[in-house]
Every structure is written in structure tokens, then in C-alpha cells.
N, C-alpha and C positions, 0 to 999 in steps of 0.2 A: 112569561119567561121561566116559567115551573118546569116546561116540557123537555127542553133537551136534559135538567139535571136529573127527572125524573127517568129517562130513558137509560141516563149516566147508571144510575143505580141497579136498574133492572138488568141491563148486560152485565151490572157486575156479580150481582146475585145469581142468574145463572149459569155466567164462567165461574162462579165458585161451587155452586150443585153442583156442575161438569166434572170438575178438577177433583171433588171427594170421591165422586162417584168411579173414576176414573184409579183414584189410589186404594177404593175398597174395593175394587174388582180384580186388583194386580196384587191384591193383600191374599184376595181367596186365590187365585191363581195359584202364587209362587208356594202356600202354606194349607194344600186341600186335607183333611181329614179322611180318615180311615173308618169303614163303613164296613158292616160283618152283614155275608150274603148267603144265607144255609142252602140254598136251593142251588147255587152253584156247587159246592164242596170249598174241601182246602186247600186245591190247587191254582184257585181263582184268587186274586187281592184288589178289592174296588176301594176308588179313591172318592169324594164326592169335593168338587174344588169348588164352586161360586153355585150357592143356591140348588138349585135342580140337576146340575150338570155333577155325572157320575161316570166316570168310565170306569172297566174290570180289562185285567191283563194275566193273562196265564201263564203261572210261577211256574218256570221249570226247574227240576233239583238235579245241577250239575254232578255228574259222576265222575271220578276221580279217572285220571288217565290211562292209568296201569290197570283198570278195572274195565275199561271202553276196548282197550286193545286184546286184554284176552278171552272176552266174550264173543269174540269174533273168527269164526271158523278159517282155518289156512293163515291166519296173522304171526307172522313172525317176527320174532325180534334180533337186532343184529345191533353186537356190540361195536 
């Protein structure tokens, strides 16, 4: 009669591995660190979220508007 209570225990101790394992992995997701990459430069920003898993995203440095419009030949402006 040991068997089904012993099986009782072992699905519970695995749904509970499951369930942490599940809330450390949504932990690194939602909260990834910040990782300095010289070989790109400064215009790249890499994140490292769960373990091994790194992505890099290239930071563009918006320019002001009234700066976009008059660098541009034939651009007029009308009040």
C-alpha cells in the first residue's frame, strides 16, 4: 500500500521543481542585466536575461526636430 502514496509524493516534488523553475525563469526574463560589449562600440546596449541568453539592440540618438528639417536641402517651412 506504500505505492500510490509514494507516487503521491514524487508528482508533488516534481510540480514543485516545475513551478520554481518556472518562476526563476520569468524572474530572469522580466529583470535581464546589463552586459558591456567593447567589441561592438557605444552604440550597441546588450542585455543578458536567463543564463546564456544575450541579445544587443542598436541605440539610435534621436535628433531634435527643427534640426532633422533643416539639414535637409529644399525643406521649407510654412507658418
Amino acid at each position: 500500500m506504500t505505492g500510490p502514496w509514494r507516487n503521491r509524493k514524487a508528482f508533488m516534488l516534481i510540480a514543485s521543481v516545475l513551478a520554481c523553475t518556472a518562476v526563476a525563469v520569468s524572474i530572469g526574463l522580466a529583470y535581464p542585466t546589463p552586459v558591456s560589449n567593447p567589441a561592438l562600440g557605444a552604440d550597441w546596449r546588450c542585455l543578458r536575461s536567463v543564463g546564456i541568453v544575450t541579445t544587443c539592440r542598436r541605440v539610435s540618438h534621436a535628433q531634435p526636430m527643427s534640426h532633422r528639417l533643416s539639414t535637409q536641402p529644399g525643406a521649407t517651412r510654412q507658418a
